[in-house]
N, C-alpha and C positions, 0 to 999 in steps of 0.2 A: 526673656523670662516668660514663660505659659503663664497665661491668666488663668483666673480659678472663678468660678461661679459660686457660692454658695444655695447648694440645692434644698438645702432641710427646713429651708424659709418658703418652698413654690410647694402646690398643691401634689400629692401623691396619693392619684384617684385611678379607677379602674374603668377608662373609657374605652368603649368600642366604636369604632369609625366601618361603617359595613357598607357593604356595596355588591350589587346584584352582578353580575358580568353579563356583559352585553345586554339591559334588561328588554327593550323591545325584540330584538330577536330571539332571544329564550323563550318569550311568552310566545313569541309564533312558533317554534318548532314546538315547544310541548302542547300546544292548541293543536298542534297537527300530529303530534303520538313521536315528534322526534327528538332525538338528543342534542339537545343546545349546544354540545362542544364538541359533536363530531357530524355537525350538520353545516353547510355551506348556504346560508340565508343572509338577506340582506331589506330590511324594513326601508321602503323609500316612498318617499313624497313625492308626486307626478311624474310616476317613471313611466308615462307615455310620452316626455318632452326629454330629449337629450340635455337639458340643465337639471332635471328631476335629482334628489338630493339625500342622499342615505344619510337616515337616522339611524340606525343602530347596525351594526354587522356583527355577526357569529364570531366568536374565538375564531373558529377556522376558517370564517370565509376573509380574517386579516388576515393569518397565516400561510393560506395557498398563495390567493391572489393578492394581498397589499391592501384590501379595502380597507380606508378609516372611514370612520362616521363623517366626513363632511364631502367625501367620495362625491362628485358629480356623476351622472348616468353616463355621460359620453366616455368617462374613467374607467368604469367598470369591465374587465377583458373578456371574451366568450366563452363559457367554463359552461359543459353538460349539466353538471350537477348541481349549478346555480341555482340557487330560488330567487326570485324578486317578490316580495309581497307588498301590499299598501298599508299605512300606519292604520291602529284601531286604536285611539286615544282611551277610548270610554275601557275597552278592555285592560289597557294599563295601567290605569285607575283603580279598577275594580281589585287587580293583583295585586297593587301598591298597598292597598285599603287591607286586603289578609296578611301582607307580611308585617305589615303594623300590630296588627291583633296578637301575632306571634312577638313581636317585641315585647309588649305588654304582658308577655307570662314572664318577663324577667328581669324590666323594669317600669316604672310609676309613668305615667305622661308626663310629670315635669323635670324626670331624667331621659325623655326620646327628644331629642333636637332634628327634625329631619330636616334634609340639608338640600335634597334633589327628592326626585320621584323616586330614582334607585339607590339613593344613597341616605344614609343616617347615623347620629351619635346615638350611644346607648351609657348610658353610667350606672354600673352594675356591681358597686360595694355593695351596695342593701342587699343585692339576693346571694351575695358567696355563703353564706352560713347557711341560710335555708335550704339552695343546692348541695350545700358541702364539696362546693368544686371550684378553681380559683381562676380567675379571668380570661385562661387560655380555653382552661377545659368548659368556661360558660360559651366562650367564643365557638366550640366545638358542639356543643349543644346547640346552639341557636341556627348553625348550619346544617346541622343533620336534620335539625324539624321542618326548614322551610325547603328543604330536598325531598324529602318522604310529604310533606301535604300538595307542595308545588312544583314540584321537579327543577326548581330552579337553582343556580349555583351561586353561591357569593363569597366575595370574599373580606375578609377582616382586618383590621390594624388597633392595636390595642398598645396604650401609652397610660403616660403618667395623668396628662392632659390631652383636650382635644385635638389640640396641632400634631403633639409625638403621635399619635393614631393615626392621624391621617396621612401622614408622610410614611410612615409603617406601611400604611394600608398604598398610599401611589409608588413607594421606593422598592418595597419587598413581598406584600402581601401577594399582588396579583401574579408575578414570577412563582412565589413555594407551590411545593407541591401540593401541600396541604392548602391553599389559600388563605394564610393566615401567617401575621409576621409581629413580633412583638417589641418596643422599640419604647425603653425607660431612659431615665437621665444619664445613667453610668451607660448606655449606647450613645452619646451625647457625639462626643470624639470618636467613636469607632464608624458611627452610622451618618448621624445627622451631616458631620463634617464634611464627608465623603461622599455626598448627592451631586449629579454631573449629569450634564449642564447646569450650572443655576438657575435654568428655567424652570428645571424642574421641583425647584419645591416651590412648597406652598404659597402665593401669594406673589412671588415674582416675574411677572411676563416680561416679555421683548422688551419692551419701552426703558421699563425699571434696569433692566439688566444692563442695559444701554448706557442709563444715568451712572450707574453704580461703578461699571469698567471706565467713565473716564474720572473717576474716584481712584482709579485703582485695585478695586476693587472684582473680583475674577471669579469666585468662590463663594460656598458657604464658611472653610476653615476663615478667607480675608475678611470676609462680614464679621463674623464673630472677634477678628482679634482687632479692628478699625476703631475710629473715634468717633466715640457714640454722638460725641457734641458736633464732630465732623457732619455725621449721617440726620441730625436733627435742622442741621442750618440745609441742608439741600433739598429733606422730605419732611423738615414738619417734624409733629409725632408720629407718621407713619416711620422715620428713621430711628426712631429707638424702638418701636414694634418689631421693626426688621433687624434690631440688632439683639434682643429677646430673643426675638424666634430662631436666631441662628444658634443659640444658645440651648432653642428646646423648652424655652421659659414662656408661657401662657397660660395668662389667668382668667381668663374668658370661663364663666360660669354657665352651665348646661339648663340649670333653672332660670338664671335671668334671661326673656327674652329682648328683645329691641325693638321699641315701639318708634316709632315715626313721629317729632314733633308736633309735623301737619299733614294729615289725613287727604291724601288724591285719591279720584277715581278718574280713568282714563284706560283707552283703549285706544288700540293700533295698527295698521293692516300691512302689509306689503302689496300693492294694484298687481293683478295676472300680468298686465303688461303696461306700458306707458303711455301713459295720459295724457292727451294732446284738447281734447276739445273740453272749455271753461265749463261750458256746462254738463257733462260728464263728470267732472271731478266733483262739481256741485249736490252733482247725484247722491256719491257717496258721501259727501260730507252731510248731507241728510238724514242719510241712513246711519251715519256713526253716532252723529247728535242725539237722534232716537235712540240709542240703544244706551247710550252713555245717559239719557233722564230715566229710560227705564229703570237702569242700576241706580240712581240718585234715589229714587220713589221708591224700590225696594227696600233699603233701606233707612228711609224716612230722612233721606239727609236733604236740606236747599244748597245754591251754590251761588256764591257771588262773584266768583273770580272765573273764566274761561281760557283755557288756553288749545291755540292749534301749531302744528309741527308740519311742514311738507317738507319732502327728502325728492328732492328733480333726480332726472331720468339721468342714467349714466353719461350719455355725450354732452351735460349739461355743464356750462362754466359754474353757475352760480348750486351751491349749495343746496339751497332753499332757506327757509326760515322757519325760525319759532316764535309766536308773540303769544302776546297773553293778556286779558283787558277784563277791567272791572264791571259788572252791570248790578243791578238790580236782584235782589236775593230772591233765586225762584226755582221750581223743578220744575217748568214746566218747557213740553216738548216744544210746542210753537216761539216762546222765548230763546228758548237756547240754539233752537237750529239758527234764529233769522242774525242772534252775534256772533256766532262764527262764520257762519256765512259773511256775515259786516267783516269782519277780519280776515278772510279767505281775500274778498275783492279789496280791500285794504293796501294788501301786500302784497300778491300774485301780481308776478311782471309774465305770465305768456309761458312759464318752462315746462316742458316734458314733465310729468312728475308721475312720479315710480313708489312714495308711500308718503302716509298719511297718519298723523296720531292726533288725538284729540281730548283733553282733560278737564275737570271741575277741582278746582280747590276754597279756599275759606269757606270750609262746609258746616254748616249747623244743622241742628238737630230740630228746632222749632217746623210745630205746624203753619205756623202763624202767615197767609197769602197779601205777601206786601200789594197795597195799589197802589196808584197814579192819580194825579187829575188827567192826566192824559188817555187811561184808559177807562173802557166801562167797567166797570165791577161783576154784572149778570155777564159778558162775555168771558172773563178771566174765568168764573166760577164755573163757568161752562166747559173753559176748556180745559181745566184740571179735572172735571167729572170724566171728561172724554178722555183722558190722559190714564184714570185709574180703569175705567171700562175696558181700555186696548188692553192696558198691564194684567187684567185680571183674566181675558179672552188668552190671551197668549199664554199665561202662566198653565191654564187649566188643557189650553187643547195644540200649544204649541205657536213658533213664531210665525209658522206660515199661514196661519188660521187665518189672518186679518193682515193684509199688506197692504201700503200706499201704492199708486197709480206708480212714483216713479221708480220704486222696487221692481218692476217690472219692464223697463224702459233700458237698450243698450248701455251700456257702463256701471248700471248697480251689480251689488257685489253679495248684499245683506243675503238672499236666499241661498246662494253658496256656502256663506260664512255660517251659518246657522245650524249646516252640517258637522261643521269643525268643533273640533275641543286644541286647545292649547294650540291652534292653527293647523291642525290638522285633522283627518277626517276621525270621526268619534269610531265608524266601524262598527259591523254585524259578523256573524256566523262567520266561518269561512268558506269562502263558496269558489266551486271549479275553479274560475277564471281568472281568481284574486292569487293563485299563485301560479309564478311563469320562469320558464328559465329562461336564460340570457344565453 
């Protein structure tokens, strides 16, 4: 007997799930006067090294030659009319930042949920009366404007709720001609059902698909007709979300966002290369600690809690490790560096190490500079002056204004990384040499 869903109890809203095509390599062919879907470009990260790593590829430079976005350089085949260019983070930002603005002619900020750099929800009942045009034809509008201001292309998935959009948007949108695919509860069984492989929809990777086939389970139609109490004893509540969604059922609200119990700040690097000398690696753990009180004192948080991550070098048996250790509620740089460093020689057995993350948790908000009997008081107070001094030098004229001795010593990283946005380089102008063919 077919199960039945009853739909007139689940939300029937007019979401748009939007997405840029190829957004790093669009913005470089139109930075360079060319057409993003009949230009053959390829954005990549240190493609003077044959592991050098494509971030974005052109419609057509998948199409000729097979490039995906995680393409290695040695991957890539020799084509005249290749481009290679270098990532410009800052300019993807900047582009991101106007097609936002263009959102906002058509919905409130607390109906844009953005999701990625190039990708975003829009919930767009409020304006169909005032357009007088209905969620196709908004979806139709929102592309025409940011083609005519930025020459760039995107495409759409427009559902009942966020999930139907986006599965619209990864199952049919980027295929139509039009780019644009629209996908309600009554396409539930004609559309949803009918998604293949299972990996591809929303939410379920390799691992899951894994768990789920020795369930039985093969499909989105076997998801949806399964035992939901079955899919709850194997995943939790993630098994009734997954048995929802095969349904097309998601109540996830576009206004509510999702705040964090507890408040980290941490940052992370991946080493150019591997790490063999202790004090090398010390370097950078220096320099990550500095920059991690920087961001604490920006923001006026202290921290009590410290943690560090090292990830060893490939040929390496052991893993590495994460620990994490309570001190003394403090921002301050000389503090922070000397416990993780205490935690670095702690646990470091001698491995190759290949990356590096570093965090502060149980954060508050008080001014208030705990002492010690163990410390001076006029010294602390000193080096939290010095602490705001650098913060304030670097804010006004930049991070290289004022560097440590060992910023400058083989194995640091920080004047490099300083260059980067989102770990890659932030990017100027386009100049001769920054584009080359393969």
């Amino acid at each position: 007997m077919e199960m039945y869903m009853d739909y007139s109890k689940e939300p029937h809203l007019d979401i748009l799930c939007i997405d840029v095509k190829s957004f790093y390599a669009s913005v470089e062919c139109v930075a360079r006067g060319l057409n993003p879907m009949q230009t053959m470009l390829v954005v990549m990260s240190n493609a003077e090294n044959a592991g050098g790593l494509t971030l974005s590829a052109s419609p057509m430079a998948k199409k000729v030659l097979g490039i995906s976005n995680v393409s290695r350089r040695f991957e890539i085949p020799d084509h005249p009319k290749l481009l290679v260019v270098p990532p410009r983070m800052s300019l993807y930002i900047k582009k991101n930042l106007e097609i936002l603005d263009i959102f906002r002619e058509f919905a409130s900020d607390e109906d844009i949920l953005v999701y990625s750099i190039d990708e975003a929800f829009l919930r767009v009942d409020a304006v169909k009366k005032l357009y007088q045009e209905n969620a196709y034809q908004l979806a139709r509008h929102i592309q025409r404007k940011i083609y005519h201001k930025l020459g760039l292309y995107t495409t759409v998935g427009i559902g009942d709720n966020m999930l139907l959009a986006k599965l619209a948007l990864d199952n049919e949108a980027k295929c139509a001609t039009d780019f644009k695919a629209e996908w309600r509860y009554a396409d539930v069984k004609r559309k949803v059902w009918k998604i293949h492989p299972i990996t591809d929809f929303w939410g379920i990777n390799k691992r899951t698909a894994k768990r789920l086939d020795y369930l039985g389970i093969n499909s989105i139609y076997d998801l949806a007709h399964s035992d939901p109490h079955v899919l709850k004893r194997e995943f939790g509540v993630m098994g009734l979300q997954y048995y929802a969604h095969a349904w097309g059922i998601d109540r996830s609200d576009i206004q509510k966002r999702h705040h964090p119990k507890e408040k980290t700040i941490g940052l992370s690097q991946i080493l150019p290369k591997d790490y063999h000398t202790k004090r090398e690696i010390e370097i950078v753990l220096q320099e990550m600690s500095e920059q991690l009180t920087t961001r604490l004192r920006a923001q006026g948080l202290q921290t009590s809690c410290v943690s560090l991550g090292i990830g060893t070098a490939y040929h390496e048996i052991s893993g590495g490790f994460h620990r994490q250790m309570s001190i003394d509620t403090t921002n301050q740089t000389k503090k922070i560096v000397h416990e993780i460093i205490e935690l670095f020689n702690r646990y470091y057995q001698g491995e190759g190490v290949r990356s590096i993350s570093v965090s502060c948790s149980k954060l508050t908000t008080s001014n208030v500079t705990q002492l010690t009997i163990f410390e001076d008081p006029e010294n602390s107070l000193r080096a939290q002056h010095l602490d705001h001094t650098i913060d304030t030098l670097r804010a006004r004229f930049g991070f290289t204004s004022l560097l440590h001795a060992h910023s400058l010593m083989d194995g640091a990283t920080s004047i490099q990384r300083s260059k980067l946005v989102g770990g890659h380089l932030a990017g100027e102008e386009v100049k001769e040499d920054d584009t080359k063919s393969v």
